[in-house]
C-alpha positions as CSV (number, residue, x, y, z in Angstrom):
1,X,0.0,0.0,0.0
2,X,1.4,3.7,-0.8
3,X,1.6,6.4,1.4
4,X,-1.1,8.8,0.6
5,X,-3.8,5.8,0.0
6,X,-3.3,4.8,3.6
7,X,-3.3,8.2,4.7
8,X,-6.5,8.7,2.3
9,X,-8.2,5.4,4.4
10,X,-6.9,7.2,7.8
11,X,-9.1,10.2,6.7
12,X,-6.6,12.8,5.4
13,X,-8.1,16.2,4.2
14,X,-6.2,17.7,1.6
15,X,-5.7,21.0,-0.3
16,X,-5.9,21.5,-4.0
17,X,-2.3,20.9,-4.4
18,X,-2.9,17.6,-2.4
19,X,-1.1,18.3,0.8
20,X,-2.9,16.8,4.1
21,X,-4.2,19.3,5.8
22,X,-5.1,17.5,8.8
23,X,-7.7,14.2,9.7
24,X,-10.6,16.1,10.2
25,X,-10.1,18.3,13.4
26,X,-8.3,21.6,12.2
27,X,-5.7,23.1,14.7
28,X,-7.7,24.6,17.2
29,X,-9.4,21.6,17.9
30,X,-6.7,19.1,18.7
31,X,-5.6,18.9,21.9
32,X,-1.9,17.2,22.7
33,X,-0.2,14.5,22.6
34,X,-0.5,14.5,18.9
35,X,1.0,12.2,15.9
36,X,1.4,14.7,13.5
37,X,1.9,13.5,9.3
38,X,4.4,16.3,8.0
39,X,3.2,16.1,4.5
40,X,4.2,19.3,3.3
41,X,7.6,18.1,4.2
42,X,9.6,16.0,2.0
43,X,13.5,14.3,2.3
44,X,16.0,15.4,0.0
45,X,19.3,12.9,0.9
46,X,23.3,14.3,0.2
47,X,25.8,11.8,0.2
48,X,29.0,10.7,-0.6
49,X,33.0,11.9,0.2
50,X,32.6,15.5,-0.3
51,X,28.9,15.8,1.4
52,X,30.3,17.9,4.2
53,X,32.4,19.9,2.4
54,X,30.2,20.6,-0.2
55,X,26.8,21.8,2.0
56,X,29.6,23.5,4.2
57,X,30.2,26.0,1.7
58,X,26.7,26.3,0.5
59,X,24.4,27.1,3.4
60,X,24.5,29.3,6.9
61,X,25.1,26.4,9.6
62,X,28.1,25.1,10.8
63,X,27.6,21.1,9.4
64,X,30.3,20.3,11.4
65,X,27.7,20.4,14.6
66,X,25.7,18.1,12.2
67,X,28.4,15.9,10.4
68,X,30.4,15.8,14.5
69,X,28.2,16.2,16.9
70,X,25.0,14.8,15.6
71,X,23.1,17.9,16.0
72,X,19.7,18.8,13.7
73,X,19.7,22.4,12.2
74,X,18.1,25.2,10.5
75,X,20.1,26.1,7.6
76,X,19.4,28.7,4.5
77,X,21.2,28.6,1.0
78,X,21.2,32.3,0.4
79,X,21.8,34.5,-2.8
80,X,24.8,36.9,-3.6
81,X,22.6,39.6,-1.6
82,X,23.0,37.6,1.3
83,X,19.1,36.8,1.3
84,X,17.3,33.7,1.8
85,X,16.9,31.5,-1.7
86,X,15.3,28.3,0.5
87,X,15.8,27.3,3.8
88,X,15.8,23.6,5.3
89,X,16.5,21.3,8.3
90,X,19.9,19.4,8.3
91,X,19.7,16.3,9.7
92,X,22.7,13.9,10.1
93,X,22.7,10.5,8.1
94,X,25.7,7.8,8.1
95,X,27.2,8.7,5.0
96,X,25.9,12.3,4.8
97,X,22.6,14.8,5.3
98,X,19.2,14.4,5.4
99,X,17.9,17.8,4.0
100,X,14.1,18.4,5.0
101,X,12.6,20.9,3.1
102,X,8.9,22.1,2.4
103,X,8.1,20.6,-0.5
104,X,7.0,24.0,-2.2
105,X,10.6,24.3,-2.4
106,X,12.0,20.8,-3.2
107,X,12.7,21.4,-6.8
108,X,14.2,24.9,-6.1
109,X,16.8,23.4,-3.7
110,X,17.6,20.6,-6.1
111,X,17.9,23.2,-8.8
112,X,19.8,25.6,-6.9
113,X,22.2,23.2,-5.0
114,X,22.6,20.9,-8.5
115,X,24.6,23.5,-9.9
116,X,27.4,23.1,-7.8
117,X,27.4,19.8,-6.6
118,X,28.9,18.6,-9.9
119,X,32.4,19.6,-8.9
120,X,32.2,17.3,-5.9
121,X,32.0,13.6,-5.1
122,X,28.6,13.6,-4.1
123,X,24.6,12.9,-4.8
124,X,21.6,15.2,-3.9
125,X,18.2,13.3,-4.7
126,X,14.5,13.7,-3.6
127,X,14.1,10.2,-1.4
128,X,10.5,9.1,-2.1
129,X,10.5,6.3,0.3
130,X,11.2,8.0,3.5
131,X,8.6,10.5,5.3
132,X,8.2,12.8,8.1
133,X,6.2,12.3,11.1
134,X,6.1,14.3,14.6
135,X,5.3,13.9,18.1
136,X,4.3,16.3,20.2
137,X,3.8,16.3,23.5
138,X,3.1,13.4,25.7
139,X,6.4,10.5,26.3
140,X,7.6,9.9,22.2
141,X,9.3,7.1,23.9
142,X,9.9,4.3,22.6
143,X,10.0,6.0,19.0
144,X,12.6,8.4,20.7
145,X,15.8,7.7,22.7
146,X,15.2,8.6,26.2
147,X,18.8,10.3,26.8
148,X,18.5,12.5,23.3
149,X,18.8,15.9,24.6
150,X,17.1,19.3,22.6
151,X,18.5,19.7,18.9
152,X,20.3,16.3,18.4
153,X,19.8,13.3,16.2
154,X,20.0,9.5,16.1
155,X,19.5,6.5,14.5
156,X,17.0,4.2,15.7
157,X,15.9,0.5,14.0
158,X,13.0,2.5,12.7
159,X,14.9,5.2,10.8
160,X,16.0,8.9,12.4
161,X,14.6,10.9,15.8
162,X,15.4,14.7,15.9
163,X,14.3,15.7,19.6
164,X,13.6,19.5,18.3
165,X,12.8,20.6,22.4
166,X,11.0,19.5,25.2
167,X,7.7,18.8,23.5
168,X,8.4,18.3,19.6
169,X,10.2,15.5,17.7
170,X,11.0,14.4,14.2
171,X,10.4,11.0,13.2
172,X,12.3,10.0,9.5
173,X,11.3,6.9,8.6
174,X,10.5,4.5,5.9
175,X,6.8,4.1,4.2
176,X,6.7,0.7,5.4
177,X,7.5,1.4,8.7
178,X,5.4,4.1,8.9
179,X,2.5,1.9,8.4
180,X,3.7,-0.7,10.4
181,X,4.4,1.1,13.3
182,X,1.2,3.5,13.2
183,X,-0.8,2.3,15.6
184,X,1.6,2.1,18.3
185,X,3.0,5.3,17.3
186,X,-0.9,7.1,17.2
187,X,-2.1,5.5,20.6
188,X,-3.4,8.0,23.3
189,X,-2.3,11.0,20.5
190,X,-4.1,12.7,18.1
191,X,-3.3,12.9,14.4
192,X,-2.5,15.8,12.4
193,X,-1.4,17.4,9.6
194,X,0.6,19.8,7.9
195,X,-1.5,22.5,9.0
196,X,-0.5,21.4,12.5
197,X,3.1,20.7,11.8
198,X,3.1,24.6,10.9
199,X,1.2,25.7,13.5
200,X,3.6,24.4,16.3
201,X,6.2,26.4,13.8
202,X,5.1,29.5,14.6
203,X,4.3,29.2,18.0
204,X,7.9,27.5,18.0
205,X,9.4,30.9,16.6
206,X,10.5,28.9,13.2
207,X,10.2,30.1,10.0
208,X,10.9,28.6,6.4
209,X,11.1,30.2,3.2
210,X,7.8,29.9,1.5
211,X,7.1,30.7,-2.3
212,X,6.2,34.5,-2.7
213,X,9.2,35.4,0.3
214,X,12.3,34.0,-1.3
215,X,15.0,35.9,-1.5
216,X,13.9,39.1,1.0
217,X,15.4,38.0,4.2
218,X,18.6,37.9,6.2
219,X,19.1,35.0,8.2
220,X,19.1,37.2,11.1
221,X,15.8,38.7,10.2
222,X,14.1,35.1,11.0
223,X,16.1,34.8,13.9
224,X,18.3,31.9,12.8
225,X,21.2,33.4,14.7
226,X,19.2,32.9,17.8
227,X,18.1,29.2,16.5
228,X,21.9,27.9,15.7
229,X,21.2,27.8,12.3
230,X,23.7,30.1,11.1
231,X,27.3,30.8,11.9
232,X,29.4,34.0,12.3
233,X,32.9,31.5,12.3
234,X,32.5,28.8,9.7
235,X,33.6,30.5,6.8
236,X,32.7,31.3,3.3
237,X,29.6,30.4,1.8
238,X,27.2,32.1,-0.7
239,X,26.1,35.9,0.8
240,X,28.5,35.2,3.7
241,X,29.7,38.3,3.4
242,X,27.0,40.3,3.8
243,X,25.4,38.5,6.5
244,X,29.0,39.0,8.6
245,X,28.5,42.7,7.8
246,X,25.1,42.4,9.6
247,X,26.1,40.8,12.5
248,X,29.7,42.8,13.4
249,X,29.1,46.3,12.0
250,X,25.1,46.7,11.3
251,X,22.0,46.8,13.4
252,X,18.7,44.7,12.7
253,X,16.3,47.0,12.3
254,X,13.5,44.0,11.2
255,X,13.3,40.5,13.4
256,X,10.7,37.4,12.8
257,X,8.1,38.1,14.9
258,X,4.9,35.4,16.0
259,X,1.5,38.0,15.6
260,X,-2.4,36.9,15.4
261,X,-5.9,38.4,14.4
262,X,-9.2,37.3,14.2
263,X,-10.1,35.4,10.9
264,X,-10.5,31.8,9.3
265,X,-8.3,32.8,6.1
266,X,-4.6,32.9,6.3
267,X,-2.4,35.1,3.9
268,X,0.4,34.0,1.6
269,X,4.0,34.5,2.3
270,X,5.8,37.6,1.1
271,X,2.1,39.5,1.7
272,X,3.7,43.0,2.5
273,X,2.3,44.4,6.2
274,X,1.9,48.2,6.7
275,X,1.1,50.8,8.8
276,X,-2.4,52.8,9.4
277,X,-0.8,55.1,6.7
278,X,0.3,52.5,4.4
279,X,3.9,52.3,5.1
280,X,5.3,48.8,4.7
281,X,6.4,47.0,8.0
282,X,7.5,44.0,6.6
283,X,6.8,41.0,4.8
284,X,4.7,37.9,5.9
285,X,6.8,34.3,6.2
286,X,3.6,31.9,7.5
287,X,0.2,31.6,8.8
288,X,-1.8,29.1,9.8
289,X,-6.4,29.6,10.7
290,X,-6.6,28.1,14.3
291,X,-9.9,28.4,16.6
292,X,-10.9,31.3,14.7
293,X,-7.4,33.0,14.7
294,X,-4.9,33.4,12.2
295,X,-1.5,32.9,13.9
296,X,1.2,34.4,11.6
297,X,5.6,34.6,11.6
298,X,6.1,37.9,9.8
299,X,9.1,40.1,10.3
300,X,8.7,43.3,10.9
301,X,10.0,46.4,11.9
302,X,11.4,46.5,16.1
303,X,10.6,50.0,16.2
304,X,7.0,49.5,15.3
305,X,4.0,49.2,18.1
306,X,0.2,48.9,16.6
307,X,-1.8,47.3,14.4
308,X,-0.6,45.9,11.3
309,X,-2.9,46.7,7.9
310,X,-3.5,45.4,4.2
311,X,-3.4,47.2,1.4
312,X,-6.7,46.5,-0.4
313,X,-7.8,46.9,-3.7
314,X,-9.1,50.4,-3.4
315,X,-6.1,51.7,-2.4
316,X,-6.6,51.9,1.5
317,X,-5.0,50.2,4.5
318,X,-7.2,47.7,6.0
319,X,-6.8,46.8,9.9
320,X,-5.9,43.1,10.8
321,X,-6.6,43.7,14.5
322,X,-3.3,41.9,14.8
323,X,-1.7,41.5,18.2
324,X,1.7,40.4,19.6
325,X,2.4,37.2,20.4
326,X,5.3,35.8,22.3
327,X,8.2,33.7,21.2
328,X,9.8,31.1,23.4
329,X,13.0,32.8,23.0
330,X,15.0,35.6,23.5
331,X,16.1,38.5,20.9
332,X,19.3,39.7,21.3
333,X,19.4,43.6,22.0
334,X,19.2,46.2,19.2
């Protein structure tokens, strides 16, 4: 049996791109523990001799904390500008990286890493045969080594565990053993979907480069200096140079930020926000409808304190009624 027909004979909801949404209770409405299907995830595997090296020089993390010290992180391939082309999780495998990626952007990383990777002794493919599953809340044990602290990976018989905090994990596993293992996995939890994968995102302070926002933000703008997933002593890599200048001799005048508003209809990435007057604020990354709240990741300007507004078709700025939300983590100072 595939995949998605035994998702279908779970009860998946899906979008019109065919993503599952969730198994008929939107977030909201699910409480925790939860076994959550990251559909709008997929696995993109590099391997070979010159892996490291390679995605070393290619993205904003230190691989070495991946490739050494079996850490799981956030990581961006940027442009010349220093902006964000696509963003990813790194995940370490035995002969290289897992690269999980929102599968919006799949064949944009494969397109924009391909062009390199043919001076090196490695492979980057979209693995088919592998998905993404996480638990959230509740004891992930026995799917999750016990001793695996915040931000590391393992092996396991089953495939890989990322323990991303004290509540969330990654599962990367094999179909078959996805299937196989479903009903212990889903007792006593709640299933989801990718609307709830992205949910705990946000509230998770976590953004990812979405089509409509590529290329527009600093790595520091969505906080992946504060997430580990880029480094100020690595070396070079594409747009190093400008991020550096950021981080040693600038100031961030923009930072991800976690807002909500009332409304069932979420907006797209790159949506521009603006003030009452229509001055733009900033750009949105993700947002997700739950319990009759639109919870958003935008970044937008520090200075700013109010309501956020749309530009509508008549020209005006329409209110949100947006309102501040907190992050579980600390800014650093301006």
């Amino acid at each position: 049996m595939s995949w998605q027909t035994f998702l279908d004979q779970t009860g998946a909801v899906r979008d019109t791109d065919g993503t599952v949404l969730h198994f008929g209770r939107p977030p909201g409405h699910v409480p925790q523990p939860q076994l959550i299907v990251c559909d709008h995830l997929r696995v993109i595997t590099l391997r070979g001799a010159d892996a490291a090296a390679f995605l070393q020089g290619q993205v904003t993390a230190d691989v070495r904390d991946v490739s050494e010290q079996q850490y799981s992180r956030l990581a961006m391939h940027l442009s010349l500008k220093g902006r964000a082309l696509v963003s990813m999780r790194l995940v370490p495998a035995a002969d290289g990286f897992d690269l999980l990626v929102p599968g919006s952007m799949a064949g944009a990383l494969l397109k924009l890493l391909g062009k390199y990777i043919v001076f090196s002794k490695a492979t980057l493919a979209l693995d088919e045969t592998r998905v993404v599953l996480s638990l959230v809340g509740g004891d992930p044990a026995p799917a999750v080594p016990g001793d695996l602290s915040p931000g590391k990976a393992a092996a396991t018989a089953d495939g890989t565990a990322v323990r991303l905090d004290g509540q969330r994990s990654l599962l990367v596993v094999p179909v078959e053993t996805a299937i196989a293992n479903w009903r212990a996995l889903s007792e006593g939890r709640d299933i989801g979907g990718a609307e709830h994968a992205r949910l705990n995102d946000i509230l998770a302070g976590e953004g990812q480069v979405l089509p409509g926002a590529e290329d527009l933000f600093l790595p520091q703008a969505l906080n992946y200096d504060v997430l580990h997933g880029v480094s100020f002593r690595k070396g070079c890599y594409t747009g190093q140079e400008v991020v550096a200048r950021m981080h040693f001799k600038g100031q961030m005048k923009q930072r991800l930020q976690h807002v909500s508003w009332p409304g069932d209809t979420p907006l797209p990435a790159g949506t521009v926000l603006r003030d009452a007057d229509g001055k733009a604020l900033g750009e949105l990354v993700d947002s997700v409808t739950a319990g009759g709240q639109v919870h958003a990741l935008a970044v937008l300007r520090l200075a700013h304190d109010g309501d956020l507004y749309l530009q509508g078709e008549d020209g005006l700025a329409h209110a949100l009624g947006a309102r501040p939300e907190t992050l579980p983590y600390e800014l650093p100072a301006r």
